[in-house]
C-alpha positions, 0 to 999 in steps of 0.5 A, a space after each residue: 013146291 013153286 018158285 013162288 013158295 021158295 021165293 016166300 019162304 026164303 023172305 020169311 026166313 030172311 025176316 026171321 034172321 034179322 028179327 032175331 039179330 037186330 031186336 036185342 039191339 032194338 030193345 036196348 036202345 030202346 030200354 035207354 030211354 025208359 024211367 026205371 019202373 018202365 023197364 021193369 013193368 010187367 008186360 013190357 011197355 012198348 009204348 012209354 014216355 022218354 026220358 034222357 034221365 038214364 043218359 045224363 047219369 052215365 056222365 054225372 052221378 049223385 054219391 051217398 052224400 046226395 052231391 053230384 059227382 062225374 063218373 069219367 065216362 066221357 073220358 073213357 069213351 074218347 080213350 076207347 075211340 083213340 086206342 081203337 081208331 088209332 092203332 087200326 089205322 096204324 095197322 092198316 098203313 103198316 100191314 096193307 103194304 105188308 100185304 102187297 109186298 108178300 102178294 108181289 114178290 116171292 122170297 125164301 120162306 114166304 109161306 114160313 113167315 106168313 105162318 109165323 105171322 099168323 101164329 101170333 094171333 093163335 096164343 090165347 091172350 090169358 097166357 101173353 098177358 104175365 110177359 106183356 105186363 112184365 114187358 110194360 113195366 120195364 118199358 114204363 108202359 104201364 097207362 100210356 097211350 103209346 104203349 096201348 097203341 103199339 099193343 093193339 097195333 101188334 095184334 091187329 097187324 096179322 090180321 090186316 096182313 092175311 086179310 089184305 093179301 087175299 084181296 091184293 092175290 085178287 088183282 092181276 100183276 098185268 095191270 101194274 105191270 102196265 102202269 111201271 112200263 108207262 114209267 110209274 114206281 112201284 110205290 105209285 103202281 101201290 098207291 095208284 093202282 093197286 090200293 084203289 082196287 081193294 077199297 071194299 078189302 080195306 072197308 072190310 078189315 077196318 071194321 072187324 079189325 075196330 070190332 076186336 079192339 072196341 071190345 078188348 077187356 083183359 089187356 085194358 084192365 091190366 095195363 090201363 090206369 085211371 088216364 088210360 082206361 077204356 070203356 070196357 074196364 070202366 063199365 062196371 064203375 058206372 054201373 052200381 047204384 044204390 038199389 043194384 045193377 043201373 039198367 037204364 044206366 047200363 042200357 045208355 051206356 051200351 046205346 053211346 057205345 055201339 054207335 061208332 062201330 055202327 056209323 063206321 060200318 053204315 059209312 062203309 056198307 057200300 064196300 063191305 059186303 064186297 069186301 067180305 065175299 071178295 074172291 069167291 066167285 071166279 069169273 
């Protein structure tokens, strides 16, 4: 087989890997905007008039009674943003400097504590979920933002602290070595020198660190309330309708919900794909 061939070949495959992963998405974004005889039509229509009839109703529904009424949806979708965005980015400042403090100094029982560290994301969250609801409620944690923030942050610190020491192990000592000579502190060694250097690592564990917390159901249903509650936990509310499951309603739904995630990672592409193989080839 020539180069030729192979080289054909791999494309062909390449294609086929993304048609697989990327036309389910497709055909969703694509079945929002579709009155609901056009998603049931048989064949399936490619070609079709849009309408933004399903998008409006994720935000205002008609009841029984034939009057209009909100479905909170806006609501839930800036709670899923703010307990997402927030508690990643607490977790990034705490653990990234978690990370290079464990990277950078060596101290009794450091392979022990990261172990530790680790183990905390190896407890499968059915069985934290009895204590940690007791815990809310003696706390009165119970719907509040705070308590939701610390949570999410709780889970994703292991995660960024393994992720972003990789990345720091990665850097040699010599060049922040060179910047404390020249009389920098080791914070400024940290921020200046150190931090700039795994941009791609950080791009890299916001993103997967985003995705865990965009998608968690089981602690949202338990310890979110009505002013609290996330986009997960609230799907199946604006879903039914009177003739069943609302596709086109269900398919907008999804549509707005993937797009954060989506720009976030379109805005970090240039680091990310870096940052995921960052470290597995040595020169």
């Amino acid at each position: 087989m020539n180069k030729r061939v192979r080289h054909a070949l791999r494309i062909l495959a390449i294609v086929a890997v993304t048609v697989v992963y990327v036309f389910p998405v497709f055909w969703v974004m694509m079945t929002a905007f579709k009155e609901r005889v056009d998603i049931f039509a048989m064949p399936p229509k490619l070609l079709f008039e849009p309408t933004l009839d399903n998008f409006v109703r994720v935000f205002q529904r008609t009841n029984a009674a034939g009057v209009g009424e909100t479905t909170h949806f806006g609501r839930y979708f800036l709670n899923s943003v703010f307990l997402s965005f927030g508690s990643v980015f607490i977790a990034l400042v705490i653990g990234t400097m978690g990370a290079y403090a464990v990277s950078r100094f060596h101290f009794k029982n450091r392979d022990f504590v990261m172990f530790s560290i680790l183990s905390t994301r190896m407890l499968p969250a059915v069985a934290a979920i009895i204590p940690i609801y007791l815990l809310f409620r003696k706390l009165h944690l119970m719907n509040s933002y705070v308590g939701m923030t610390a949570l999410y942050t709780a889970f994703n610190l292991p995660f960024v602290i393994w992720m972003m020491r990789s990345f720091f192990d990665e850097i040699p000592r010599e060049i922040e070595e060179a910047a404390q000579v020249d009389g920098s502190s080791r914070f400024r060694s940290f921020y200046k020198v150190a931090l700039p250097q795994v941009k791609s690592g950080i791009a890299a564990t916001v993103v997967i660190s985003l995705l865990f917390t965009w998608n968690e159901f089981l602690f949202a249903l338990m310890l979110t309330g009505q002013e609290t509650r996330t986009v997960p936990v609230a799907l199946a509310r604006t879903l039914q309708g009177e003739l069943g499951v609302d596709w086109g309603v269900l398919a907008a739904i999804e549509t707005l919900y993937v797009l954060p995630v989506l720009l976030i990672a379109l805005l970090l592409q240039k680091y990310l794909l870096r940052g995921l193989t960052f470290g597995t080839v040595r020169r």
